[in-house]
SERO-4910 file (N, C-alpha, C, O; in steps of 0.05 Angstrom, whole numbers):
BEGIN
 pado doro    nc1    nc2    nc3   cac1   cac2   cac3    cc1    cc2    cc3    oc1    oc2    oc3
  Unk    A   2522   1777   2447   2532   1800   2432   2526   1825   2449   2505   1828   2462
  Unk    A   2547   1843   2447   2551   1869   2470   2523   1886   2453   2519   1883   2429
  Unk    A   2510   1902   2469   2490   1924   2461   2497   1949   2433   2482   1962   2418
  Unk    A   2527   1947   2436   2542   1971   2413   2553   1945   2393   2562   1956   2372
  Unk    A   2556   1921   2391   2567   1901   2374   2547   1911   2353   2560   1907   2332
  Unk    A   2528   1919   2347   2510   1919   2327   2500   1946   2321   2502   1961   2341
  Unk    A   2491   1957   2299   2476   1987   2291   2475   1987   2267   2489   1976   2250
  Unk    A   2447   2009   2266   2437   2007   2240   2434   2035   2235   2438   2051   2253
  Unk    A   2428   2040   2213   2434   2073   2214   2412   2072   2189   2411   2054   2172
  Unk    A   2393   2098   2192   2370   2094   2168   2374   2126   2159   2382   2141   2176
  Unk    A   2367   2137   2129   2354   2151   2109   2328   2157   2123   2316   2138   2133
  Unk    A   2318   2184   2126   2291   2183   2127   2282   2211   2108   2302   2221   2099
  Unk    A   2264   2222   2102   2255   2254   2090   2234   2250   2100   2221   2230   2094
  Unk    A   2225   2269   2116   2207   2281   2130   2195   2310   2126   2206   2329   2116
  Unk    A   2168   2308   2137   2161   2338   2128   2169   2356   2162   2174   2344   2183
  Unk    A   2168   2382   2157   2171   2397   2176   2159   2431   2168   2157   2445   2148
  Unk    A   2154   2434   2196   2138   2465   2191   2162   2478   2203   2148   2490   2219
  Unk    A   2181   2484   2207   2199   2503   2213   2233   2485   2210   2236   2463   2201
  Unk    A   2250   2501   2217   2275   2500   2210   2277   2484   2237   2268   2491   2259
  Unk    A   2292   2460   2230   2302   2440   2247   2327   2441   2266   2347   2455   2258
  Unk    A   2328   2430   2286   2366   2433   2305   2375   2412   2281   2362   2395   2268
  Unk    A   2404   2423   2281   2419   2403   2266   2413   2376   2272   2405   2359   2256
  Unk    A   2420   2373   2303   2416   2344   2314   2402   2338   2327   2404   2359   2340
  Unk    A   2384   2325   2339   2381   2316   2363   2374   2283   2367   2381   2264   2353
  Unk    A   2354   2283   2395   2358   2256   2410   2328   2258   2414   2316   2279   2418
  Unk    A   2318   2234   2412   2279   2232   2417   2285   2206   2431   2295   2188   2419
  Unk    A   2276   2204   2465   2271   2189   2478   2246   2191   2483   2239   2215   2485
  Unk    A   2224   2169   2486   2207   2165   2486   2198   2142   2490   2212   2123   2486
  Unk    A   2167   2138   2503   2160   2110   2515   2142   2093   2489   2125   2109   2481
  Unk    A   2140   2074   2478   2123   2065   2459   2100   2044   2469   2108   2035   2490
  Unk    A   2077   2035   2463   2062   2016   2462   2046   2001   2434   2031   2012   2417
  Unk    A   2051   1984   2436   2043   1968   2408   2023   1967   2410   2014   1968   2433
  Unk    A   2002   1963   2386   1977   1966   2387   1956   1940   2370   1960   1928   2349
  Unk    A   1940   1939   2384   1930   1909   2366   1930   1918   2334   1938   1900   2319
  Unk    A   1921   1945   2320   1917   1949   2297   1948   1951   2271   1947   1958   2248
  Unk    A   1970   1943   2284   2003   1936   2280   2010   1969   2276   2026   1975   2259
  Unk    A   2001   1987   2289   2006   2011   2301   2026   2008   2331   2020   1991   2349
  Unk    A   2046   2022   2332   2055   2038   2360   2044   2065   2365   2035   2080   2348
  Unk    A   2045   2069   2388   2034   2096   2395   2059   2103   2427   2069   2088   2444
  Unk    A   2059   2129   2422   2074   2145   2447   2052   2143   2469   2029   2149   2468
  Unk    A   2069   2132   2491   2053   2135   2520   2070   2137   2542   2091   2125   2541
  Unk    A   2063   2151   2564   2075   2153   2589   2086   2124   2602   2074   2102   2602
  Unk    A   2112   2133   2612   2132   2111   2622   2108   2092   2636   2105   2068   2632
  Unk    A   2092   2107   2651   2073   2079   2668   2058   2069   2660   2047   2053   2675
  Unk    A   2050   2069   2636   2037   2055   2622   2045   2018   2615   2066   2011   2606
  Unk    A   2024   2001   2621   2036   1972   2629   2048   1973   2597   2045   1989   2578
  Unk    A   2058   1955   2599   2072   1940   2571   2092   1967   2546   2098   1964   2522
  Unk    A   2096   1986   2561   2110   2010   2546   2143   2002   2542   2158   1990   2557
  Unk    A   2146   2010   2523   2181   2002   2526   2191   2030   2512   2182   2045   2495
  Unk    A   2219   2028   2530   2233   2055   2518   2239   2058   2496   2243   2039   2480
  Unk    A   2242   2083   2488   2253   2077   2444   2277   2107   2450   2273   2124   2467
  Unk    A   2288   2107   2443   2313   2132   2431   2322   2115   2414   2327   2091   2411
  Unk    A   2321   2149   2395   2343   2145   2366   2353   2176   2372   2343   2192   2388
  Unk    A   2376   2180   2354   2393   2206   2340   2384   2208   2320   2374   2189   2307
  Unk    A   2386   2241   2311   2375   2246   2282   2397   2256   2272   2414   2252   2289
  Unk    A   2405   2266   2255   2416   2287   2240   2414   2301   2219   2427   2291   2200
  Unk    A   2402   2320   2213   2396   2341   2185   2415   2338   2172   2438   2343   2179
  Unk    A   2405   2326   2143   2432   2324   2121   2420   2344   2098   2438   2357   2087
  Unk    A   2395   2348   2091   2385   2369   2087   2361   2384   2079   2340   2373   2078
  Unk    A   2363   2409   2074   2328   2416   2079   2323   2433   2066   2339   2449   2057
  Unk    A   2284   2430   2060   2283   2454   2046   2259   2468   2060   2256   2465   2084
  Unk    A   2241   2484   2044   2225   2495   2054   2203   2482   2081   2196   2491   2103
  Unk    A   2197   2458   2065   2165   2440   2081   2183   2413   2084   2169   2395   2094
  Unk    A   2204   2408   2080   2221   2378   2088   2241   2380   2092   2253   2401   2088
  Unk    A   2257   2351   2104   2278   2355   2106   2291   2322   2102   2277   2302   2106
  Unk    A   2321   2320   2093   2328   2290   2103   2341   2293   2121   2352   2314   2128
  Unk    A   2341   2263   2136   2345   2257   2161   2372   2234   2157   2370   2215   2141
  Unk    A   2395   2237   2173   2401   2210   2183   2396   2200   2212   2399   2214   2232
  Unk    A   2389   2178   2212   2373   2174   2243   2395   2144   2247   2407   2130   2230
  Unk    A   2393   2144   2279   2408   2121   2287   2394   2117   2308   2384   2136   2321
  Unk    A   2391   2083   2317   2374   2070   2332   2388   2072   2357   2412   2066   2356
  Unk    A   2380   2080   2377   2394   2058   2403   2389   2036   2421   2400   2024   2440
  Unk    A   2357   2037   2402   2334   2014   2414   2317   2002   2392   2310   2019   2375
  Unk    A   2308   1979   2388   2298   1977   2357   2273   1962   2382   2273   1944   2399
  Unk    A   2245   1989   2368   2221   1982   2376   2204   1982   2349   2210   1996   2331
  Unk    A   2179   1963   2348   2157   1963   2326   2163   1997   2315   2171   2016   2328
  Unk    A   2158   1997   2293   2157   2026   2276   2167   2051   2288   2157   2073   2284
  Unk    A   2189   2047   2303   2204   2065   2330   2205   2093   2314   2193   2114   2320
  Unk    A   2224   2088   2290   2226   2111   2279   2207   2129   2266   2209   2153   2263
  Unk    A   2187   2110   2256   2158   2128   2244   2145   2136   2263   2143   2160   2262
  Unk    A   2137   2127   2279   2118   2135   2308   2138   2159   2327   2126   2177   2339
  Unk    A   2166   2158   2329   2172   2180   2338   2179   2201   2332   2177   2220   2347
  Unk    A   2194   2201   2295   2183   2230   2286   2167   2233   2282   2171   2258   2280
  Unk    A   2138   2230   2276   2115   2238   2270   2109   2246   2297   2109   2270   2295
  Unk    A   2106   2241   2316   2109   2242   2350   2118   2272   2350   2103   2290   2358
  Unk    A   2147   2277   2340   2159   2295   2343   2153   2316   2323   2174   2327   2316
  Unk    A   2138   2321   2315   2128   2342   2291   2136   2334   2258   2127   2345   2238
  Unk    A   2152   2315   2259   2169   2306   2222   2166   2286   2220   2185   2270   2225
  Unk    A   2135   2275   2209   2129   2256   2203   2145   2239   2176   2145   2254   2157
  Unk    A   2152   2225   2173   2162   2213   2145   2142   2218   2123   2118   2211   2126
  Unk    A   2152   2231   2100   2136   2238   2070   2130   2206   2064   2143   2185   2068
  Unk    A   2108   2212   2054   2097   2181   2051   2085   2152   2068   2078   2129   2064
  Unk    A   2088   2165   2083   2079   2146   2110   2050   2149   2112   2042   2172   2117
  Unk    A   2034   2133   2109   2002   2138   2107   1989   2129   2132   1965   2132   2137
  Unk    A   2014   2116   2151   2003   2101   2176   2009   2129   2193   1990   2141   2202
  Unk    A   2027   2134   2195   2038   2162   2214   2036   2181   2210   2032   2197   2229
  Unk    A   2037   2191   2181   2031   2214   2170   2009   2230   2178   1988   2224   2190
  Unk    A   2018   2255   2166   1989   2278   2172   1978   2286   2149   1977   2271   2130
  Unk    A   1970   2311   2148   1947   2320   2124   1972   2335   2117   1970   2343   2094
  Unk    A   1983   2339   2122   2008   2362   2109   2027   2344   2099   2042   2349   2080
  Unk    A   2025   2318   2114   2054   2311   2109   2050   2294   2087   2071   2287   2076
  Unk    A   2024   2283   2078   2013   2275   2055   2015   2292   2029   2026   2289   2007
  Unk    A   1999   2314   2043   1998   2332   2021   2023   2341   2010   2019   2353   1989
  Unk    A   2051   2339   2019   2075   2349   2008   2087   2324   1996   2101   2321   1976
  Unk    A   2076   2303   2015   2080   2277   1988   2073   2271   1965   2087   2262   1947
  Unk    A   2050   2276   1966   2034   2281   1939   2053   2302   1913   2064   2297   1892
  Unk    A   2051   2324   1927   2069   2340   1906   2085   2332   1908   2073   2311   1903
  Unk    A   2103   2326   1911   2132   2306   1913   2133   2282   1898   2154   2269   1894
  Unk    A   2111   2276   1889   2097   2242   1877   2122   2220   1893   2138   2207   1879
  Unk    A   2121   2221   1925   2137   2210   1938   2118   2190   1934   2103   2201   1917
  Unk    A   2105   2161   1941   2083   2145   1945   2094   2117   1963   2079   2098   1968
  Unk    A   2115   2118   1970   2109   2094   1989   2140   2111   2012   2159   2124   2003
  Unk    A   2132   2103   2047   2147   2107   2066   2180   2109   2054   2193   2091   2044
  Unk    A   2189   2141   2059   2213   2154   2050   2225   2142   2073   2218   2154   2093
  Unk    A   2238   2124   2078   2253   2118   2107   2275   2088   2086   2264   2075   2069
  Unk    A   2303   2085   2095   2313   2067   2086   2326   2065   2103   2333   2084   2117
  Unk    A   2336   2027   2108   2361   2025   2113   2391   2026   2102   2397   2008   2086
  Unk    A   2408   2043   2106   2431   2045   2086   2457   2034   2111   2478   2042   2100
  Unk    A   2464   2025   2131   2486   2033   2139   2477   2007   2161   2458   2008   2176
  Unk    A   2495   1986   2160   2499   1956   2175   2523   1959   2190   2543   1968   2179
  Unk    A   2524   1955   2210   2549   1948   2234   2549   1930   2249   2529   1929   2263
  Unk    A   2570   1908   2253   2577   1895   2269   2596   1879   2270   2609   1877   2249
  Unk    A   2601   1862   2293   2628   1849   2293   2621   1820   2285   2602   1808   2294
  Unk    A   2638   1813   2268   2638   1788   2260   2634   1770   2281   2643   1775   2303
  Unk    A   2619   1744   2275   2611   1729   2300   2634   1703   2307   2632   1685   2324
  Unk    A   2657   1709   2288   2675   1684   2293   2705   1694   2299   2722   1686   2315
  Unk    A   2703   1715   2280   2733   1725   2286   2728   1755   2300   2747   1769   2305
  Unk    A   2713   1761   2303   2700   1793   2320   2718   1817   2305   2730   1835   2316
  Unk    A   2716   1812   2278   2727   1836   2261   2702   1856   2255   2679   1852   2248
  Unk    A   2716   1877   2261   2686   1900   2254   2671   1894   2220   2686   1887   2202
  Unk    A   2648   1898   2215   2645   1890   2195   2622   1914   2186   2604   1921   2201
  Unk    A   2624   1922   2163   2609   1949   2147   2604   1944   2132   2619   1929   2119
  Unk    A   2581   1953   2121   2562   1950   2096   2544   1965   2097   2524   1967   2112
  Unk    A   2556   1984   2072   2522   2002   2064   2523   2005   2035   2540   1996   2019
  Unk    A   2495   2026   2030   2487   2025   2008   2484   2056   2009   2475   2068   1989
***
């Protein structure tokens, strides 16, 4: 199966201290960690593998925002470890999260990782018809 035959497209709400770019792109190096943590580390780091996703602001408010995010690499917890990485940790994330980004969960009575999958792509494996499904 070709590298674009497949994509997943996720929901996320995140906290943020300032007004976000509409879009962008987070490339970044990951390493897995014995504790079922990833963590950001420099390309030379042994056993690192690349992660990029796309984001997109669908919308925001003061201290959050939602996200649509798209993979272009599916690494351990890619997407939690690199917005949190990138200042917009996911509301409710207690592994990635920060003291802020808790604390707006809390008021929010958000309580378990705001991140979903909504949006399936690919080509059928017999007749290679595009095939879609979301929620």
């Amino acid at each position: 199966m070709q590298a674009d035959a497949f994509s997943k497209d996720y929901k996320a709400r995140v906290f943020k201290k300032c007004k976000l770019a509409k879009s962008g792109k987070l490339k970044d190096f990951l390493l897995k960690q014995k504790d079922n943590t990833s963590k950001v580390v420099s390309k030379e780091t042994k056993g690192a593998k690349e992660a990029i996703l796309t984001f997109e602001v669908t919308a925001e408010d003061d201290d959050n925002a939602s996200l649509t995010v798209h993979l272009k690499t599916g690494r351990h917890h890619q997407i939690r470890v690199q917005l949190s990485n990138a200042g917009m940790p996911i509301l409710g994330d207690l592994k990635y999260g920060n003291e802020e980004s808790l604390a707006v969960s809390k008021r929010l009575n958000i309580k378990t990782v705001a991140l979903t999958a909504y949006k399936l792509k690919f080509k059928h494996p017999d007749s290679g018809k595009p095939m879609e499904f979301s929620i």
